[in-house]
N, C-alpha and C positions, 0 to 999 in steps of 0.2 A: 132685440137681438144684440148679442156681442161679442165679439171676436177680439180674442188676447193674441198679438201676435210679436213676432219681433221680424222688422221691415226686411231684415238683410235676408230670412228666410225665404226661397222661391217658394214651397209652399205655401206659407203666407200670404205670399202677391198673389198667386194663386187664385187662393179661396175667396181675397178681396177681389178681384178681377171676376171671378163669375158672380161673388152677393152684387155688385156694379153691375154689370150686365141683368142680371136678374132684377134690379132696379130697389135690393133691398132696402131695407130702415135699418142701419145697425149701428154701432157705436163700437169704434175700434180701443183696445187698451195695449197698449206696450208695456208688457208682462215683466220685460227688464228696466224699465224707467220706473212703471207704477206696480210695484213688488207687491201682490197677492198675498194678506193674512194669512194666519193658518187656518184660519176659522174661513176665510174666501175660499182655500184651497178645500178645506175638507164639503165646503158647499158644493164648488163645482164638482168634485168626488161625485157625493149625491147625486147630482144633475147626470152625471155620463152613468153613473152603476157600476164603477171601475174603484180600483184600489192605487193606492199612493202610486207603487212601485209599475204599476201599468200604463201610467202617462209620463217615467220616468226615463231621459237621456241618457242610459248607463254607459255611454259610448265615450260620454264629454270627459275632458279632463277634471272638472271639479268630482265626478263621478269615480273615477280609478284613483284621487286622492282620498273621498271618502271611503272607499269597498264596499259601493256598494253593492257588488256583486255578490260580496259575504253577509251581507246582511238579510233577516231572515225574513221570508215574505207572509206573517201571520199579525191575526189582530194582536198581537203584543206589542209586534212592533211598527205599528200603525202609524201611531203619532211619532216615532223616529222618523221616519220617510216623511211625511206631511211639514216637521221643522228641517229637514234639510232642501225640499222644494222651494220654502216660504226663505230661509237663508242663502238660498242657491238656486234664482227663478231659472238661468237656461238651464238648469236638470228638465224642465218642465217642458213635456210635448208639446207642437202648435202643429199649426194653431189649434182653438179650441171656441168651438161657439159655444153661443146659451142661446138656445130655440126663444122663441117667442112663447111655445106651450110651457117654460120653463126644466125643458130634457136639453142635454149637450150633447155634443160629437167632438170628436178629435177630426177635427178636417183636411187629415192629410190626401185624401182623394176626392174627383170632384165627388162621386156619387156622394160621398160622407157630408159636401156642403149641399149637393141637391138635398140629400136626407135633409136638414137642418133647416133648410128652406119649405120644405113641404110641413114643416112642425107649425 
């Protein structure tokens, strides 16, 4: 299991605080120190069954300098979102695990790390 997080997030502590409690095996990554390929990002994609713009921070400032608001949410513009993720990791929701059965969650509630724990 592994969880991408960035520590300043309380969700983060969070999810880390209950896989600890629950006694899990996991392997934390700091998303913003160890910057996710684009080829990592569009795997974890995979893993959750989500689209770029679905685990995307549109709220952040790097986000209102790119627009990406304006930008359009289809497979064309796929790999746009996937290199502004991999250029711009806090765009990227957290945390996010990789189950053991290798499926993801975005663990921003506890049920979403129990989910991830029962994988």
């Amino acid at each position: 299991m592994e969880i991408w997080i960035n520590p300043a997030c309380s969700k983060c502590r969070s999810a880390i605080g209950l896989l600890d409690a629950e006694g899990a095996d996991y392997t934390v990554r700091r998303y913003l120190e160890d910057v996710p390929s684009e080829d990592e990002i569009r795997d974890v994609l995979d893993h959750l069954g989500l689209e770029p713009w679905d685990i995307t921070r549109t709220q952040e400032d790097a986000a209102k300098e790119l627009g990406l608001k304006d930008w359009a949410r289809d497979a064309s513009s796929r790999e746009r979102w996937i290199t502004a993720l991999s250029r711009h990791p806090g765009l990227i929701q957290r945390p996010i695990i990789t189950a053991d059965d290798g499926t993801a969650v975005v663990g921003r509630s506890e049920e979403a790390v129990r989910d991830a724990l029962s994988r």
